[in-house]
PDBQT receptor file of N, H, CA, C and O in Angstrom, charges set to zero:
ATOM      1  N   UNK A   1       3.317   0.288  -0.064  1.00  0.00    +0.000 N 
ATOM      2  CA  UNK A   1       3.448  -1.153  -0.098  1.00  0.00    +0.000 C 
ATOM      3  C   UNK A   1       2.222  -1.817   0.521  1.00  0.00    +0.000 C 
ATOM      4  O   UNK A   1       1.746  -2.903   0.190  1.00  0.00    +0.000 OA
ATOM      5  N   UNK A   2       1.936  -1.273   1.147  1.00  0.00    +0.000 N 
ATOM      6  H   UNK A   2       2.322  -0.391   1.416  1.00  0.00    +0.000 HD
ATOM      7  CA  UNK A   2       0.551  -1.760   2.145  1.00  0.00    +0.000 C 
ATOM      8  C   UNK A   2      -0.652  -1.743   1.427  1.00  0.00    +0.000 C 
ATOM      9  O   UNK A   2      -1.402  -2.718   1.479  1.00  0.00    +0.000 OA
ATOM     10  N   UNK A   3      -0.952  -0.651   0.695  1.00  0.00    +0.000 N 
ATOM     11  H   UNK A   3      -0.343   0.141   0.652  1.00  0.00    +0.000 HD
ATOM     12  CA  UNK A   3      -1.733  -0.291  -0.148  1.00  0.00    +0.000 C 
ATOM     13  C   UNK A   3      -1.697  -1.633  -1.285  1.00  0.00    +0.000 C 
ATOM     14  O   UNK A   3      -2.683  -2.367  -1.361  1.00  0.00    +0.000 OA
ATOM     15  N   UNK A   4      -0.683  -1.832  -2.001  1.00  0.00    +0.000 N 
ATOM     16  H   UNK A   4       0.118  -1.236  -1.940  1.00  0.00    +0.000 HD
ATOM     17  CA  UNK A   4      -0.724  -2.961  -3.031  1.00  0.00    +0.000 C 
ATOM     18  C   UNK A   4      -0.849  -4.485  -2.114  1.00  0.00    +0.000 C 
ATOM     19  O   UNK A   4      -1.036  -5.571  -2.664  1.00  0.00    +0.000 OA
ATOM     20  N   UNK A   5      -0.727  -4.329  -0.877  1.00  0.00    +0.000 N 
ATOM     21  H   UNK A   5      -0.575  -3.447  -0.431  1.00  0.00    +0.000 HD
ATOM     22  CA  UNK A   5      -1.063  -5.785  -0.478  1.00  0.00    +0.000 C 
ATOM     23  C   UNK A   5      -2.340  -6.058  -0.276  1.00  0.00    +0.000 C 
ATOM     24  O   UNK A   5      -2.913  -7.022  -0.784  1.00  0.00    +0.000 OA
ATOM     25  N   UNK A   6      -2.931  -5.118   0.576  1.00  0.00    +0.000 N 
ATOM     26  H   UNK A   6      -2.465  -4.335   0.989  1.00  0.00    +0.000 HD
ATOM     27  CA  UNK A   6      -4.469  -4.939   0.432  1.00  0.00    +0.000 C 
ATOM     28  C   UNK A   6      -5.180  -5.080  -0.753  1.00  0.00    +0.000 C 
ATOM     29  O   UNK A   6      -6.245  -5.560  -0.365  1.00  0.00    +0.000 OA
ATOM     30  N   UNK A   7      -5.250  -4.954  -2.001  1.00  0.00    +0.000 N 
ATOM     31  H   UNK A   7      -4.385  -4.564  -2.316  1.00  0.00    +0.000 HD
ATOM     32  CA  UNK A   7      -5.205  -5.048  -3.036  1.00  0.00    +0.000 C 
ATOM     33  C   UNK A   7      -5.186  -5.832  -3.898  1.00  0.00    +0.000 C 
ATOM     34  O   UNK A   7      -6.044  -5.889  -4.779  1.00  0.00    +0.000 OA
ATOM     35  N   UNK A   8      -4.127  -6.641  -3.795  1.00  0.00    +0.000 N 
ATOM     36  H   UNK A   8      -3.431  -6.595  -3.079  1.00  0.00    +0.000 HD
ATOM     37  CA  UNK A   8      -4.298  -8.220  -4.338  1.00  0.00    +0.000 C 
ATOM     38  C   UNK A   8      -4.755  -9.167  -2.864  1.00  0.00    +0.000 C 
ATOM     39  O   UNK A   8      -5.425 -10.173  -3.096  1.00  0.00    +0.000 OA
ATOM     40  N   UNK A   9      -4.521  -8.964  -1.853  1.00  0.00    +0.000 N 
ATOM     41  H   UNK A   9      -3.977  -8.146  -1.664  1.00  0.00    +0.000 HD
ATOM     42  CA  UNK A   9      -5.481  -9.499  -0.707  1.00  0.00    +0.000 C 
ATOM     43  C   UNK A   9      -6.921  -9.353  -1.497  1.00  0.00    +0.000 C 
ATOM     44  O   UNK A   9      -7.494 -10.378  -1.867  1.00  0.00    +0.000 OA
ATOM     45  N   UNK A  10      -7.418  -8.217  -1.713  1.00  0.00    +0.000 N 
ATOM     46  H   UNK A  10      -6.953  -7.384  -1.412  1.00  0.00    +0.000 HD
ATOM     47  CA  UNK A  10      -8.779  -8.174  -1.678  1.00  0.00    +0.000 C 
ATOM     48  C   UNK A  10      -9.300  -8.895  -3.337  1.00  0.00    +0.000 C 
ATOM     49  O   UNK A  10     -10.465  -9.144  -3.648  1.00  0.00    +0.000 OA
ATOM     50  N   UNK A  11      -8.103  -9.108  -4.185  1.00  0.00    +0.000 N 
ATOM     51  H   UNK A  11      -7.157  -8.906  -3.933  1.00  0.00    +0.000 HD
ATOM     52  CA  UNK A  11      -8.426  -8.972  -5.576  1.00  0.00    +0.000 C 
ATOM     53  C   UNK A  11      -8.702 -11.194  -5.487  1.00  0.00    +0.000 C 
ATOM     54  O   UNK A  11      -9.623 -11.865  -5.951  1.00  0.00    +0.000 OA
ATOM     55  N   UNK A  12      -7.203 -11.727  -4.548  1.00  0.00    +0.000 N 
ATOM     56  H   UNK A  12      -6.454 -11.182  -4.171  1.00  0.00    +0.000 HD
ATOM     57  CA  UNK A  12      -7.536 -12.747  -4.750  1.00  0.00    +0.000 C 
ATOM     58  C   UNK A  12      -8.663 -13.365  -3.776  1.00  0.00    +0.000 C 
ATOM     59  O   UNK A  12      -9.062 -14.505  -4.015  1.00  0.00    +0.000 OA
ATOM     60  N   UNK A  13      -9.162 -12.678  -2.733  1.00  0.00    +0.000 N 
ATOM     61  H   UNK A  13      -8.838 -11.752  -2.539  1.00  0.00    +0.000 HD
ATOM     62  CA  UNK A  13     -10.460 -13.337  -1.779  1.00  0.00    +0.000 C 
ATOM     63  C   UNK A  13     -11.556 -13.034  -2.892  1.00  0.00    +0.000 C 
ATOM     64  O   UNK A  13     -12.550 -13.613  -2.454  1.00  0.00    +0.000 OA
ATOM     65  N   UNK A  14     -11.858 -12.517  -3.933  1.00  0.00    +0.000 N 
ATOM     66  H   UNK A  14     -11.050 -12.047  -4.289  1.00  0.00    +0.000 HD
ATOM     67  CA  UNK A  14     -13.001 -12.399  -4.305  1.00  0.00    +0.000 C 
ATOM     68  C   UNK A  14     -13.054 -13.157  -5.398  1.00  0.00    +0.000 C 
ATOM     69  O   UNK A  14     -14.053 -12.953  -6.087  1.00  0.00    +0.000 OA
ATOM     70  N   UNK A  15     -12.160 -14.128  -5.865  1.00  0.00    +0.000 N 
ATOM     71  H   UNK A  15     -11.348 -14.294  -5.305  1.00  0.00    +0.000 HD
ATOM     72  CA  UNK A  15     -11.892 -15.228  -6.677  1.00  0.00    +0.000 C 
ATOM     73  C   UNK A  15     -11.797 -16.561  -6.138  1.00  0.00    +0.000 C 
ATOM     74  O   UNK A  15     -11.773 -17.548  -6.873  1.00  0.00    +0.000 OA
ATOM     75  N   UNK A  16     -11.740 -16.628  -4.850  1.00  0.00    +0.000 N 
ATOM     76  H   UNK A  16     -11.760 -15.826  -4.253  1.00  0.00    +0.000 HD
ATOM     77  CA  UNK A  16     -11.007 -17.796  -4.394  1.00  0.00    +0.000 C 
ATOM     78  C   UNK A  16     -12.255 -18.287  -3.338  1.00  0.00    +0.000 C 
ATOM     79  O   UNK A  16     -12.782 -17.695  -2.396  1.00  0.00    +0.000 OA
ATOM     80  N   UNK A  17     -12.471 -19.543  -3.882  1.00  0.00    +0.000 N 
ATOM     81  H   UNK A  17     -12.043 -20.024  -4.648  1.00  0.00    +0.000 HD
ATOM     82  CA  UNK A  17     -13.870 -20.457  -3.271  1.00  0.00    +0.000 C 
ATOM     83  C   UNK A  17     -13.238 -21.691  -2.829  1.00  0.00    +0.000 C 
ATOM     84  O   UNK A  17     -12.803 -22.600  -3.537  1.00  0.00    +0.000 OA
ATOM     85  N   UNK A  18     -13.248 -21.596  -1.539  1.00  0.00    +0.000 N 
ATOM     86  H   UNK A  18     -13.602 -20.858  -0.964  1.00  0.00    +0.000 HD
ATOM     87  CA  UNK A  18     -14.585 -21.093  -0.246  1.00  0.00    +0.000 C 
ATOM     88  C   UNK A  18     -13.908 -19.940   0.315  1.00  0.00    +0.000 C 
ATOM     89  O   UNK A  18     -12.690 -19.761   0.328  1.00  0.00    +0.000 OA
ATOM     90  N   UNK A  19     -14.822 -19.161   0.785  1.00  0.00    +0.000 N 
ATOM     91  H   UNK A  19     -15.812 -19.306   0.774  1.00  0.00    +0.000 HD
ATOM     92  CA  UNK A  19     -13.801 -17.776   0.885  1.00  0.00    +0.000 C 
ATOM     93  C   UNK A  19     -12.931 -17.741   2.097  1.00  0.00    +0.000 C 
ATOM     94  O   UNK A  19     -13.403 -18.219   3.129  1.00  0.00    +0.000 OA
ATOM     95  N   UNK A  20     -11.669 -17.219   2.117  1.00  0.00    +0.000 N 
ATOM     96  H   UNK A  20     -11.286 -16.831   1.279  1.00  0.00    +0.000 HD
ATOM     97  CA  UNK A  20     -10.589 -17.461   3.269  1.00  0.00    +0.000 C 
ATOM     98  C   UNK A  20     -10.970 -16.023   4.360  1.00  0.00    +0.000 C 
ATOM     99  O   UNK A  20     -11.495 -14.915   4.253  1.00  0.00    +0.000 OA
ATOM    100  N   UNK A  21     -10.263 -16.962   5.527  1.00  0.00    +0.000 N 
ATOM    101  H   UNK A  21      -9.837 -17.862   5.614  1.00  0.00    +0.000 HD
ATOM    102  CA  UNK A  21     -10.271 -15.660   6.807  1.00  0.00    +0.000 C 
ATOM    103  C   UNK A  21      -9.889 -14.767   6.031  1.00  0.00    +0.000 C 
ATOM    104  O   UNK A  21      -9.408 -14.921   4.908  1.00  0.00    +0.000 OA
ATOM    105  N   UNK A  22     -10.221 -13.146   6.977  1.00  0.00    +0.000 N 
ATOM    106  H   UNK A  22     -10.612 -13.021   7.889  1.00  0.00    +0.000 HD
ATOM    107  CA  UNK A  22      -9.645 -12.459   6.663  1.00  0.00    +0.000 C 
ATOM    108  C   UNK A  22      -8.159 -11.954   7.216  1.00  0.00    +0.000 C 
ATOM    109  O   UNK A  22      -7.816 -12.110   8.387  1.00  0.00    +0.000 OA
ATOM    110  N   UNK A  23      -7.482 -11.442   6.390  1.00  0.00    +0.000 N 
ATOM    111  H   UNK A  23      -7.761 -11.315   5.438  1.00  0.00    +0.000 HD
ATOM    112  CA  UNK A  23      -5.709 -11.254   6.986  1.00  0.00    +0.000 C 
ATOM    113  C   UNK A  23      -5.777 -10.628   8.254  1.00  0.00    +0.000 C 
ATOM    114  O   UNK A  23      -6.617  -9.735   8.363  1.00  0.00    +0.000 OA
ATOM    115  N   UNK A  24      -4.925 -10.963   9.445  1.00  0.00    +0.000 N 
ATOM    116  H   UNK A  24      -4.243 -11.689   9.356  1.00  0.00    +0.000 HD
ATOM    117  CA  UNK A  24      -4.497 -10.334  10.512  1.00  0.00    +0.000 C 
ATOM    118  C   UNK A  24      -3.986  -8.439  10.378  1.00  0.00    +0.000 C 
ATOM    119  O   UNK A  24      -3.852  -7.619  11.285  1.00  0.00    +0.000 OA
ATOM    120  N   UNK A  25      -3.833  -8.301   9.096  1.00  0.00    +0.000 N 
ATOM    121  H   UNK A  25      -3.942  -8.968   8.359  1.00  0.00    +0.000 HD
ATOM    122  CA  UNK A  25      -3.426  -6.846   8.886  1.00  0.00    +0.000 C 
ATOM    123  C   UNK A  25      -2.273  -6.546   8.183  1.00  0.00    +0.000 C 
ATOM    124  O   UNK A  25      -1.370  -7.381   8.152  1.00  0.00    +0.000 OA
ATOM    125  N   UNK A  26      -2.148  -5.352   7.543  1.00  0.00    +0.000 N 
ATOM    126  H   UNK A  26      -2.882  -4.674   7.568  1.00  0.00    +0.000 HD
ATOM    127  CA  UNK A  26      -0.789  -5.058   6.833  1.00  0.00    +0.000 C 
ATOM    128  C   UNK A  26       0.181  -5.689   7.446  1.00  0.00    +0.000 C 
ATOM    129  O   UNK A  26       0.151  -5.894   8.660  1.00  0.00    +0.000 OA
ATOM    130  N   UNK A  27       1.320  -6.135   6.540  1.00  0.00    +0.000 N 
ATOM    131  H   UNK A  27       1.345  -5.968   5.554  1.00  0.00    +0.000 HD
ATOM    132  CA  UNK A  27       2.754  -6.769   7.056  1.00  0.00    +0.000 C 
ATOM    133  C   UNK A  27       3.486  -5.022   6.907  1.00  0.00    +0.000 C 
ATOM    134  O   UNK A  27       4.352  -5.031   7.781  1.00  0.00    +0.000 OA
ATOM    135  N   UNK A  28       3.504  -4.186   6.502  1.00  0.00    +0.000 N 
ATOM    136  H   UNK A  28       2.800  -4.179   5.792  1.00  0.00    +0.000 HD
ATOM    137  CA  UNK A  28       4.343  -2.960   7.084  1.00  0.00    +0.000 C 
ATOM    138  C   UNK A  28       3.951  -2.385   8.322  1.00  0.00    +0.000 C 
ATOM    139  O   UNK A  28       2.876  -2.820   8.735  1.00  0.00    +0.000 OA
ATOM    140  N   UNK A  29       4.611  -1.380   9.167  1.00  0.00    +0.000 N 
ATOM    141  H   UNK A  29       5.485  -1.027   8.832  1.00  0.00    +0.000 HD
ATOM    142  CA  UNK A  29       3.972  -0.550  10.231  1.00  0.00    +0.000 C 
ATOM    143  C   UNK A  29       4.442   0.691   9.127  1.00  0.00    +0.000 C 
ATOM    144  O   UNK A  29       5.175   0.565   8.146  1.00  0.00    +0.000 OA
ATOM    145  N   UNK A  30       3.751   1.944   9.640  1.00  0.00    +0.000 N 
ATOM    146  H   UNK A  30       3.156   2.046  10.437  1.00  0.00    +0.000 HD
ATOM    147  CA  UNK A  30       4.526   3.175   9.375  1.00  0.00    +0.000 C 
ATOM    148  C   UNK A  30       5.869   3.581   9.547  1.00  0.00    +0.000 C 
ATOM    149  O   UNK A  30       6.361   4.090  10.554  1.00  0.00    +0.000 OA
ATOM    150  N   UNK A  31       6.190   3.423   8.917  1.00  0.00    +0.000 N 
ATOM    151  H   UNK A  31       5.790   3.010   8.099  1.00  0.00    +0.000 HD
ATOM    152  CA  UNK A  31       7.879   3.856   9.109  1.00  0.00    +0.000 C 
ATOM    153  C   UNK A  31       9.180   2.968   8.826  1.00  0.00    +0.000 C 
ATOM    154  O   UNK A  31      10.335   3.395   8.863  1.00  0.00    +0.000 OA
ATOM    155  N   UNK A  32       8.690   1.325   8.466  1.00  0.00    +0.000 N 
ATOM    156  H   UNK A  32       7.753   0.979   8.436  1.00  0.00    +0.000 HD
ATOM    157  CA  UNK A  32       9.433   0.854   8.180  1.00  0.00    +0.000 C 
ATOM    158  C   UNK A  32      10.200   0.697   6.936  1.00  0.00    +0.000 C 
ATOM    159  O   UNK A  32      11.219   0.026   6.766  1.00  0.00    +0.000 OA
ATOM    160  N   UNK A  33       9.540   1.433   6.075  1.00  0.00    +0.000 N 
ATOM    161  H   UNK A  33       8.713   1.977   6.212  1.00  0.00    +0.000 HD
ATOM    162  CA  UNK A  33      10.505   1.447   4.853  1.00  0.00    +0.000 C 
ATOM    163  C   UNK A  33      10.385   2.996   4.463  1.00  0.00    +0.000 C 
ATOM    164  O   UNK A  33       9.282   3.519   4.308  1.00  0.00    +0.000 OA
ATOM    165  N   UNK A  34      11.564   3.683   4.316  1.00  0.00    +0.000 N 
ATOM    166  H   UNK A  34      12.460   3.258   4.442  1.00  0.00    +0.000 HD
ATOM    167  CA  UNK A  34      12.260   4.665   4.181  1.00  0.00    +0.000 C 
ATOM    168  C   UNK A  34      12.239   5.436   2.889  1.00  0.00    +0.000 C 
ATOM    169  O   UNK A  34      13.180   5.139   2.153  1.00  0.00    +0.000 OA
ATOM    170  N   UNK A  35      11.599   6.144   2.523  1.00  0.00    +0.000 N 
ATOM    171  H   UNK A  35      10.835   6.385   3.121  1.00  0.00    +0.000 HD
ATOM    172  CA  UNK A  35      11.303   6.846   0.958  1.00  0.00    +0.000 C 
ATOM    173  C   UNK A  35      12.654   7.133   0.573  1.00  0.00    +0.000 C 
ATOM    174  O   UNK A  35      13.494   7.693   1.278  1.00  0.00    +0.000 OA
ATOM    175  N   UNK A  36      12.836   6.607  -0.877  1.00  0.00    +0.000 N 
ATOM    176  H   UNK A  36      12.153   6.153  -1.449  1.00  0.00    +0.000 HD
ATOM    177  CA  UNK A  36      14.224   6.825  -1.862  1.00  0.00    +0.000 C 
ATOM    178  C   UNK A  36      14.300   8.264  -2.253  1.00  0.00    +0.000 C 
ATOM    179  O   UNK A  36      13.260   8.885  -2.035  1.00  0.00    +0.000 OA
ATOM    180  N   UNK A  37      15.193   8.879  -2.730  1.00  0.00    +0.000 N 
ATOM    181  H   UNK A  37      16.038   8.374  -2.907  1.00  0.00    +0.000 HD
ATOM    182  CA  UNK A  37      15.094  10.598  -3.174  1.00  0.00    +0.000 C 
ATOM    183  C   UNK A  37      14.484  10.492  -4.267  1.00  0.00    +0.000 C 
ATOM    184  O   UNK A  37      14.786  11.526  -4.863  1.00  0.00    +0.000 OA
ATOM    185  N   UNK A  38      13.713   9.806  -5.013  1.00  0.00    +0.000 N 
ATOM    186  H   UNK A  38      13.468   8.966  -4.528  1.00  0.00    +0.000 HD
ATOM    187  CA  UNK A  38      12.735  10.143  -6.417  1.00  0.00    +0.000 C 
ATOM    188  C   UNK A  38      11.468  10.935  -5.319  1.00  0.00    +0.000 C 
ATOM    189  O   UNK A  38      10.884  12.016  -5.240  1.00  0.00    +0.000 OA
ATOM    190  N   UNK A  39      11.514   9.646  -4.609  1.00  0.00    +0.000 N 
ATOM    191  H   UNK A  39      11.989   8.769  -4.673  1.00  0.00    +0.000 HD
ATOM    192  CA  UNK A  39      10.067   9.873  -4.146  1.00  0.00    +0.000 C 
ATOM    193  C   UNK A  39       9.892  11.152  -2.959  1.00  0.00    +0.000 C 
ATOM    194  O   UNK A  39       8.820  11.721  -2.748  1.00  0.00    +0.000 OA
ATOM    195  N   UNK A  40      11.274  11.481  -2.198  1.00  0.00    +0.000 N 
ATOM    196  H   UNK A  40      12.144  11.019  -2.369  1.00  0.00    +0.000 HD
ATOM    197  CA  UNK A  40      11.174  12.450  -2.030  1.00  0.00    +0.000 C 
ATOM    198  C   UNK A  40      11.489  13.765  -2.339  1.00  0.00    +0.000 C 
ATOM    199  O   UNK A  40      11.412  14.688  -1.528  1.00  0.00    +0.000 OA
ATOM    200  N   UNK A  41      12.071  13.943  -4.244  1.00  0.00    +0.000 N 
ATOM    201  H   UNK A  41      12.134  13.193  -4.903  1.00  0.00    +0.000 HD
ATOM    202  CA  UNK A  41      11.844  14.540  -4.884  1.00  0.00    +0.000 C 
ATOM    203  C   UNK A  41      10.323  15.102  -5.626  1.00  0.00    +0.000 C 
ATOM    204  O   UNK A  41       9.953  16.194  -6.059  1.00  0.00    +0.000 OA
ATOM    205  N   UNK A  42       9.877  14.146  -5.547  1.00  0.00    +0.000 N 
ATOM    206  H   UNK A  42      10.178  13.260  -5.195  1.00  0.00    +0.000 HD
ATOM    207  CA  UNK A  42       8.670  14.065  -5.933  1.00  0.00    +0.000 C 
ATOM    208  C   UNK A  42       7.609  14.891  -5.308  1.00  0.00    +0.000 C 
ATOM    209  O   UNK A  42       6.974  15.895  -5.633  1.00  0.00    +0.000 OA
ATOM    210  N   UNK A  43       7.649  14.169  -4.386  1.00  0.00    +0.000 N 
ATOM    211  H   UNK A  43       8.165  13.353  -4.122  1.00  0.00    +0.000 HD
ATOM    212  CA  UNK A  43       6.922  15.081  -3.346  1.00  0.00    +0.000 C 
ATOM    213  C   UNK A  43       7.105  16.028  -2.746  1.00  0.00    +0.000 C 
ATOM    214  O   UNK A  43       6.319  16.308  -1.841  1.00  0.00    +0.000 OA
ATOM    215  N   UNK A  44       8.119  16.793  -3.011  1.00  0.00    +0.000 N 
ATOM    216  H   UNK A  44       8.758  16.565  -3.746  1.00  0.00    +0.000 HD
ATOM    217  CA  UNK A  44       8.358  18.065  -2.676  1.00  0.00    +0.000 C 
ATOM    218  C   UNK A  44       8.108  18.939  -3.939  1.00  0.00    +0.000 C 
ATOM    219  O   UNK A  44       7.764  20.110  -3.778  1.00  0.00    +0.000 OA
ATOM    220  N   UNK A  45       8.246  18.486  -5.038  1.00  0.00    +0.000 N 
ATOM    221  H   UNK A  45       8.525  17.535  -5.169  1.00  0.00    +0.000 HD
ATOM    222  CA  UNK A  45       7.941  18.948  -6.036  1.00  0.00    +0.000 C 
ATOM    223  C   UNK A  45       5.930  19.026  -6.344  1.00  0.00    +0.000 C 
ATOM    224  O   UNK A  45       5.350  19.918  -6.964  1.00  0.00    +0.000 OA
ATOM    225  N   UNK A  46       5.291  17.818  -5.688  1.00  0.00    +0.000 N 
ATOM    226  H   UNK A  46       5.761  17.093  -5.184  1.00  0.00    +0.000 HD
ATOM    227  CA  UNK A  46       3.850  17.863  -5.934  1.00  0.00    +0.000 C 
ATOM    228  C   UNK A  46       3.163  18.970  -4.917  1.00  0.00    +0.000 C 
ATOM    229  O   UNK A  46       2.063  19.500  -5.070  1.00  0.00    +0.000 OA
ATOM    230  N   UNK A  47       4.421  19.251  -3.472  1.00  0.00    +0.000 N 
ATOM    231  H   UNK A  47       5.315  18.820  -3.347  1.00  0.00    +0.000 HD
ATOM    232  CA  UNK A  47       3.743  19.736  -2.612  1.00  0.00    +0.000 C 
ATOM    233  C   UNK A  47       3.158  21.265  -2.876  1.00  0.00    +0.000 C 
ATOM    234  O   UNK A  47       2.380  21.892  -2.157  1.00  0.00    +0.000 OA
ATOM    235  N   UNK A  48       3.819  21.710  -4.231  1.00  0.00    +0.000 N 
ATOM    236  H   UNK A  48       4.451  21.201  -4.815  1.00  0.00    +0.000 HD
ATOM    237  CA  UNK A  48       3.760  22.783  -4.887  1.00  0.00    +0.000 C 
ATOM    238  C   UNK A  48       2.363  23.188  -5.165  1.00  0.00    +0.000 C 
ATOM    239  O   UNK A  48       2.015  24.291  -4.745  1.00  0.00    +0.000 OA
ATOM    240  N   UNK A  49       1.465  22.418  -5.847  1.00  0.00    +0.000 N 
ATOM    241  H   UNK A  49       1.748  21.522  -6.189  1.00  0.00    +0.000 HD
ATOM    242  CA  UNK A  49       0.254  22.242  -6.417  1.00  0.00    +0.000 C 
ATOM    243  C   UNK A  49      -0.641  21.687  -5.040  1.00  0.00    +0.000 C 
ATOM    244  O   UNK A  49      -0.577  20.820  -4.169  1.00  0.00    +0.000 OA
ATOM    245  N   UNK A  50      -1.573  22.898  -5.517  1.00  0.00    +0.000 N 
ATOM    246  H   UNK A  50      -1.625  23.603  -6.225  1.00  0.00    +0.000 HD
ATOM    247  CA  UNK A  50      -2.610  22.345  -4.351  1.00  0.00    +0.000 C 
ATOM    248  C   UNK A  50      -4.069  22.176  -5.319  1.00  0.00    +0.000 C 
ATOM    249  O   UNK A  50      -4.598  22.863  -6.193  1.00  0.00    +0.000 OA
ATOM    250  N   UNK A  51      -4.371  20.946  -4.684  1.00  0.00    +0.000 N 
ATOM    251  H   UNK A  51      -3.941  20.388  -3.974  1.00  0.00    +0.000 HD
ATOM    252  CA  UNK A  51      -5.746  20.580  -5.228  1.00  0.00    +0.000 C 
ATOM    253  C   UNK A  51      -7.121  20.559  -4.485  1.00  0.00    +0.000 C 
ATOM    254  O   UNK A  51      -8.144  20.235  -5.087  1.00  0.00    +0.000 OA
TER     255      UNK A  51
C-alpha cells in the first residue's frame, strides 16, 4: 500500500505547478495491515523459486 502511495505521490508532484512540499511520509507503519490468505498463499508458494 505504501508502495502505490509513493507512486502517485511522486506521479502527481511531477505534474503539478508550483511544485508542493514534500509528504511527511508513508500513512502505513509495518504491520498495520495484515496479509489475506491469497497473499499468503502466494508467497509461500513463490518462496519455492529462487531467483
Amino acid at each position: 500500500m505504501n508502495w502505490g502511495y509513493c507512486a502517485a505521490d511522486q506521479a502527481l508532484r511531477s505534474w503539478y505547478e508550483p511544485a508542493l512540499a514534500p509528504g511527511k511520509g508513508v500513512p502505513l507503519k509495518p504491520g498495520d495491515v495484515e496479509p489475506g490468505r491469497c497473499a499468503r498463499v502466494s508467497k509461500m508458494m513463490m518462496s519455492v523459486f529462487r531467483v
